[in-house]
VEXROMAR-336544 format. One record per atom (N, C-alpha, C, O): residue number from 1; residue in one letter; atom name; x, z, y. Coordinates in pm, whole numbers, plus 32768, in hexadecimal, padded with zeros to 4 digits. Atoms other than C-alpha are relative to their C-alpha. Layout:
N
{NUM, A, CA, {X, Z, Y}},
...
! end
This chain:
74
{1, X, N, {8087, 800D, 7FCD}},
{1, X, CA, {3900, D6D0, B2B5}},
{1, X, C, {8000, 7FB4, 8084}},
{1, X, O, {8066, 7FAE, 80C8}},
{2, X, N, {7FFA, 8056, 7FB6}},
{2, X, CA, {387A, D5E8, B3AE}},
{2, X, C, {7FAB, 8062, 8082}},
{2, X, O, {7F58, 80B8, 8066}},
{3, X, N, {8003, 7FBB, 7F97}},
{3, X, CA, {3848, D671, B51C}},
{3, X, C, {7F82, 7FAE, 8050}},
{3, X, O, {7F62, 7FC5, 80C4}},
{4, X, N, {8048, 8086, 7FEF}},
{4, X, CA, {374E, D546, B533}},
{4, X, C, {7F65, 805A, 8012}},
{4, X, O, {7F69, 80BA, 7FC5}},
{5, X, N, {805C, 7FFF, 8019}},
{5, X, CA, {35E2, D59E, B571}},
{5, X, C, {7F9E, 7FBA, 7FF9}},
{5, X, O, {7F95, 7F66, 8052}},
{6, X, N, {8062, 8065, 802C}},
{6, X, CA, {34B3, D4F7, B4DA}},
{6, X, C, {7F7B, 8040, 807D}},
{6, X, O, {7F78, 80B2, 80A9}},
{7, X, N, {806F, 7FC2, 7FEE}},
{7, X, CA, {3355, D4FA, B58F}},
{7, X, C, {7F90, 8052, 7FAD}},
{7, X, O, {7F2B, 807D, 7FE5}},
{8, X, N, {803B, 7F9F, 8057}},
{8, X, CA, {32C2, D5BF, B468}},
{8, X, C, {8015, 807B, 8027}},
{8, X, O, {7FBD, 80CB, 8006}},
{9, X, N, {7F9B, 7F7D, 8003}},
{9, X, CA, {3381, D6DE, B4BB}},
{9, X, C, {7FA3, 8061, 80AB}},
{9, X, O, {7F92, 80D8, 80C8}},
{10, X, N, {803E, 7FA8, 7F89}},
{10, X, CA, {32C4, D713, B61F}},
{10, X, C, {7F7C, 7FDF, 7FE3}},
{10, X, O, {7F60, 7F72, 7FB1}},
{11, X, N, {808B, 7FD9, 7FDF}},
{11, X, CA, {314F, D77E, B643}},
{11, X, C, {7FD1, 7F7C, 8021}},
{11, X, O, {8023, 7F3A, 8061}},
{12, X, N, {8047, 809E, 8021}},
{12, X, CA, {306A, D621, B62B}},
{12, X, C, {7F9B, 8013, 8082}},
{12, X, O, {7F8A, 7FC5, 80DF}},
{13, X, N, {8084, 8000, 7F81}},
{13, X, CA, {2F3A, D6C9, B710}},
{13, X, C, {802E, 7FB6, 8070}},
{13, X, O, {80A3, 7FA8, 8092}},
{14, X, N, {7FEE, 8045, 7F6C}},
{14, X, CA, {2F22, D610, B845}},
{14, X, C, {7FF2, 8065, 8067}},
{14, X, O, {7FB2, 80CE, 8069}},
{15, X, N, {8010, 7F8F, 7F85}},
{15, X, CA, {2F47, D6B2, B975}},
{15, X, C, {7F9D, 7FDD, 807B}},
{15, X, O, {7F8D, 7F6B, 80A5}},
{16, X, N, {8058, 802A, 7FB8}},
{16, X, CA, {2E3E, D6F5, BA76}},
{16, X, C, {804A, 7FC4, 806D}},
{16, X, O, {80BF, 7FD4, 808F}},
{17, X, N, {7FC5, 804C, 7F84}},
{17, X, CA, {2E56, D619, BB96}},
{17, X, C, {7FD3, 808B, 807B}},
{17, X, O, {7F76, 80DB, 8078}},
{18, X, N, {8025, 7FBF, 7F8D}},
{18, X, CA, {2E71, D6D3, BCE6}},
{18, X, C, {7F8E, 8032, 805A}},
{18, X, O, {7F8D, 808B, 80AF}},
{19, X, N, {808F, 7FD5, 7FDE}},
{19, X, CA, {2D03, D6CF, BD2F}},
{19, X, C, {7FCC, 8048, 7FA7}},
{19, X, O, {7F89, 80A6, 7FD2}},
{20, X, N, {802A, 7F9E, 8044}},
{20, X, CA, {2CB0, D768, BBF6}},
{20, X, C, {8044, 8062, 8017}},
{20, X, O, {7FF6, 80C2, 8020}},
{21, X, N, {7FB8, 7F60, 8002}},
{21, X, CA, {2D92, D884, BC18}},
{21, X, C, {7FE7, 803C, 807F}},
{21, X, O, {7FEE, 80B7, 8083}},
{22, X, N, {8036, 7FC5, 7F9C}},
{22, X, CA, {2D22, D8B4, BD75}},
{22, X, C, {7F6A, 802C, 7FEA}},
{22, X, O, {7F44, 809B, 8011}},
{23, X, N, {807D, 7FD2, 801A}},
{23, X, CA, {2BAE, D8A6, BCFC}},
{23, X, C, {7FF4, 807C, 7FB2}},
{23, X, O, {7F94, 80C3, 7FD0}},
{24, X, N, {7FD4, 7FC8, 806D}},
{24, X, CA, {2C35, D98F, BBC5}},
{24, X, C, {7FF5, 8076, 8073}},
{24, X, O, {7F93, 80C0, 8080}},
{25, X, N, {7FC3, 7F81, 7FB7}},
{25, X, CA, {2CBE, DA86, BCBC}},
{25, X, C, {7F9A, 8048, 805C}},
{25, X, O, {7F7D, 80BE, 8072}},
{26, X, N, {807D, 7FD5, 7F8F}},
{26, X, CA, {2BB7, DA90, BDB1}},
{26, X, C, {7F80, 805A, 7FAE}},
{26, X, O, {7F45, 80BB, 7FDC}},
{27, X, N, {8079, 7FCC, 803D}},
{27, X, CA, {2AA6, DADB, BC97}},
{27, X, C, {8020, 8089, 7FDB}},
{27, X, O, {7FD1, 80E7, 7FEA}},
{28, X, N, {7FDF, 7F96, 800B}},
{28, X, CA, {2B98, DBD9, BC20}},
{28, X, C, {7FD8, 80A8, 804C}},
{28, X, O, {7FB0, 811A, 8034}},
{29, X, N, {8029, 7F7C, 7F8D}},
{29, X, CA, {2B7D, DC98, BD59}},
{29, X, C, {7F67, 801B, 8039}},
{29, X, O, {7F3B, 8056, 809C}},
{30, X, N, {809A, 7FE7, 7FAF}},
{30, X, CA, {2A07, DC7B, BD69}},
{30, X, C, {7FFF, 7FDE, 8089}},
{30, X, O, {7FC7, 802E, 80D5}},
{31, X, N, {801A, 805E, 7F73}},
{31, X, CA, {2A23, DB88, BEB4}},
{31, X, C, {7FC1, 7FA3, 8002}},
{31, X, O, {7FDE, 7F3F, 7FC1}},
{32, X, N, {806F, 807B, 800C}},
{32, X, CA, {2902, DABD, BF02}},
{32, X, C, {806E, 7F99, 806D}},
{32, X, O, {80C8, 7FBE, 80B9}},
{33, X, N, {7FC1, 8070, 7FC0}},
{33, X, CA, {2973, D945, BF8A}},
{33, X, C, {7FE7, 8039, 808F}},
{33, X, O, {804C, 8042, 80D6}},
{34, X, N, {800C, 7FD5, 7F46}},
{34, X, CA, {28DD, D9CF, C104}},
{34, X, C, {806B, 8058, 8003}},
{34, X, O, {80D2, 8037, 803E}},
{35, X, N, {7F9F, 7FA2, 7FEE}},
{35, X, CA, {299B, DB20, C0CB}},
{35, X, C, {80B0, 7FB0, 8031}},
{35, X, O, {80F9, 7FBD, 8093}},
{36, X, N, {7F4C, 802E, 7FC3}},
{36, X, CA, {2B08, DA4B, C0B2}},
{36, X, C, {7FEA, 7FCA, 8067}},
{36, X, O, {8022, 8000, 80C7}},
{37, X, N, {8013, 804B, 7F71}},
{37, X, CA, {2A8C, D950, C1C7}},
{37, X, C, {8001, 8058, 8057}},
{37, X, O, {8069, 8051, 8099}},
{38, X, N, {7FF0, 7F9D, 7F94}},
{38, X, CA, {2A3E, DA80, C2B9}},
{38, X, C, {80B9, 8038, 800A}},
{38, X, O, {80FB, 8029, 8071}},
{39, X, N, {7FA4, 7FC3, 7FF4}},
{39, X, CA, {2B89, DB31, C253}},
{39, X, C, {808A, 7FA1, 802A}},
{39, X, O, {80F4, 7FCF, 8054}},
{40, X, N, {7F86, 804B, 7FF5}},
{40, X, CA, {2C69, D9E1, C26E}},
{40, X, C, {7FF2, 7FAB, 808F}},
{40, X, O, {8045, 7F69, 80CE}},
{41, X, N, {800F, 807C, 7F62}},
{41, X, CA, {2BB3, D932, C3B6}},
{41, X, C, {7FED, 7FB5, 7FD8}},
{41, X, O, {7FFF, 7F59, 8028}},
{42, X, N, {8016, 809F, 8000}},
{42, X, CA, {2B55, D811, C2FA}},
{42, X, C, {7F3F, 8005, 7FE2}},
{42, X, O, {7EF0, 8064, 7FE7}},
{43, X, N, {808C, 803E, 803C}},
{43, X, CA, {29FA, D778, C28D}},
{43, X, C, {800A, 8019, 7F7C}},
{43, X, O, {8075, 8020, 7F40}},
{44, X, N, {801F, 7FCD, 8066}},
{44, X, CA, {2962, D7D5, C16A}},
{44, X, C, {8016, 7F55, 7F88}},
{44, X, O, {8038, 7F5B, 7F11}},
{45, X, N, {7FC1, 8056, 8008}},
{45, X, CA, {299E, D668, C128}},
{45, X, C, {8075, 7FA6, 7FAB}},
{45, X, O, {807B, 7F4D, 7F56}},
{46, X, N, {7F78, 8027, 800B}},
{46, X, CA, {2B12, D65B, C136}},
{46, X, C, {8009, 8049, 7F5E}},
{46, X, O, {802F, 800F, 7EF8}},
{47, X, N, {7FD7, 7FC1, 8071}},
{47, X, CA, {2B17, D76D, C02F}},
{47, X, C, {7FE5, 7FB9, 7F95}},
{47, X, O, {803F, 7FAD, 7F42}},
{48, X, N, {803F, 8039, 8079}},
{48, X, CA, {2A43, D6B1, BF32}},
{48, X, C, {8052, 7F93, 7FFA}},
{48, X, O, {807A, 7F71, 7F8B}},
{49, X, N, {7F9D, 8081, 8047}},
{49, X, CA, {2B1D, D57D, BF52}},
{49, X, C, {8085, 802A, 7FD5}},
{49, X, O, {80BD, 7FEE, 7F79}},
{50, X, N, {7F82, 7FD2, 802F}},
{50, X, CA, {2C4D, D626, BF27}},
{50, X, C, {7FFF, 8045, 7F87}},
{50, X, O, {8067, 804E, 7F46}},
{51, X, N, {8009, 7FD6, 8074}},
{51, X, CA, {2BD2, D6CB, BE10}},
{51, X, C, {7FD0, 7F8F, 7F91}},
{51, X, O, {7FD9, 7F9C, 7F17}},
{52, X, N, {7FEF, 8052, 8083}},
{52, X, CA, {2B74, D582, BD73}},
{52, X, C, {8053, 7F84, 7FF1}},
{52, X, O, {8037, 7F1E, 7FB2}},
{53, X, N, {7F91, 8056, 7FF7}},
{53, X, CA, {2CC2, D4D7, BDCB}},
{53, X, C, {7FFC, 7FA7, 8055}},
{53, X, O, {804F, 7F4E, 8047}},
{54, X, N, {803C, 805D, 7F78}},
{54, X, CA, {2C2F, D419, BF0B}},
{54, X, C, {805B, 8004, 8066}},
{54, X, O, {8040, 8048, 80C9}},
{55, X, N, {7F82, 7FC0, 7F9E}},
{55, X, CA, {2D73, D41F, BFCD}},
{55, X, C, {7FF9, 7F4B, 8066}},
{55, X, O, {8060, 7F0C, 807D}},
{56, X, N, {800D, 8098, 7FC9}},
{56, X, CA, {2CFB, D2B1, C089}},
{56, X, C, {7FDE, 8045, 808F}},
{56, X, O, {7F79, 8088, 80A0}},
{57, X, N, {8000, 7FD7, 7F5D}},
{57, X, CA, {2D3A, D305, C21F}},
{57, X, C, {7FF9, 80CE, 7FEB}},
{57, X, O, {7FBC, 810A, 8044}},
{58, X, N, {7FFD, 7F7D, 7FE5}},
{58, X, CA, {2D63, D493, C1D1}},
{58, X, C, {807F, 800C, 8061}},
{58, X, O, {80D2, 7FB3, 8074}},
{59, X, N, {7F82, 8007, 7FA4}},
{59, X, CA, {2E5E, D510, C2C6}},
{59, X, C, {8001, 80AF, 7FE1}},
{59, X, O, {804A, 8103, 8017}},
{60, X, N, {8007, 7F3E, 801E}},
{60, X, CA, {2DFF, D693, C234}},
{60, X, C, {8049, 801C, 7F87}},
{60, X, O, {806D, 8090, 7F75}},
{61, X, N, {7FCB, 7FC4, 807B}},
{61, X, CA, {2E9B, D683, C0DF}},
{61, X, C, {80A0, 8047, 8012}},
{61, X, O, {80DA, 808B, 7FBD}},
{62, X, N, {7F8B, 7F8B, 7FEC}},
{62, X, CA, {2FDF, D71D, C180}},
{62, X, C, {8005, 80A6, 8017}},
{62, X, O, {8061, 80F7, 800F}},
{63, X, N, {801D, 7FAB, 7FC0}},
{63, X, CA, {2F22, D825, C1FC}},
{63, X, C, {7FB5, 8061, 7F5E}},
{63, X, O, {7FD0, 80D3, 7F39}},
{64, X, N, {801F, 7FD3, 8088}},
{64, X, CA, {2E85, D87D, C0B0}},
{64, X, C, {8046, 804E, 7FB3}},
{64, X, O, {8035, 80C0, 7F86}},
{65, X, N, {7F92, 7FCB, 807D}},
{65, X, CA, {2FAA, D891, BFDC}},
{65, X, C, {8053, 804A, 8047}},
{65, X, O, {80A4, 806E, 7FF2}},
{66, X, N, {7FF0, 7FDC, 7FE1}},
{66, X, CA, {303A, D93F, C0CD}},
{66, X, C, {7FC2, 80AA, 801E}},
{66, X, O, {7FEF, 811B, 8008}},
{67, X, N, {8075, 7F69, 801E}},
{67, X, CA, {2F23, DA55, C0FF}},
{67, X, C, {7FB9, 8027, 7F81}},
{67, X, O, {7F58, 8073, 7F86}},
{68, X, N, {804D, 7FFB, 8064}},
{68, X, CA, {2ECC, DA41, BF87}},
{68, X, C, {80AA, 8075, 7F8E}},
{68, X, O, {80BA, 80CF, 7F3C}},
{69, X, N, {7F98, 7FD2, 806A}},
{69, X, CA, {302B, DA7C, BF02}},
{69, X, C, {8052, 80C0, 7FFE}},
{69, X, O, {8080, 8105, 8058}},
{70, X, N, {7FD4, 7F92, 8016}},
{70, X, CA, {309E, DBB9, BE8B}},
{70, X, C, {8082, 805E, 8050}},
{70, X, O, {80F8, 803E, 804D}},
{71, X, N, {7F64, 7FCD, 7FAF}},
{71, X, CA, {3192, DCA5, BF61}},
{71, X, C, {8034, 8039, 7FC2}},
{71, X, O, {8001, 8074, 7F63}},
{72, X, N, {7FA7, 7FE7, 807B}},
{72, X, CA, {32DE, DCFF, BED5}},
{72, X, C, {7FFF, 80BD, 8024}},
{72, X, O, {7FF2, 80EA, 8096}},
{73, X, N, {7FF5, 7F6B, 7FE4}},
{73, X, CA, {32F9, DEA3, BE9A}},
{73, X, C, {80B6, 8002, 8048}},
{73, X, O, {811D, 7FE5, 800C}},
{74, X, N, {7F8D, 7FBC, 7FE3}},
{74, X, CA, {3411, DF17, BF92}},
{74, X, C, {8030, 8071, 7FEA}},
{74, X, O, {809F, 808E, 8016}},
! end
């Protein structure tokens, strides 16, 4: 047998881009666009472009994925 894999073999869906999964996540938690802006310091703004992939002069998307991403259980 061949150790080879085809692209058939993995999942086809596309994956959300980084703004959707931030928009995704946010709706999840029942957070209005002001709510994250208040809680992150930015403009209500910033959030909406980052949620629709608007990363042209952001200087916050470190700060995002940073305060968005999951902490590990110690």
């Amino acid at each position: 047998m061949s150790d080879t894999h085809t692209p058939e073999q993995y999942n086809q869906t596309p994956t959300a881009s980084p703004g959707e999964q931030l928009q995704r996540q946010r709706e999840q938690l029942n957070i209005s666009v002001e709510e994250a802006a208040e809680a992150l310091h930015l403009r209500p703004a910033v959030i909406n472009g980052l949620e629709h992939d608007n990363y042209d002069g952001s200087r916050y998307l470190p700060i995002v994925v940073v305060t968005c991403a999951p902490t590990p259980d110690i």
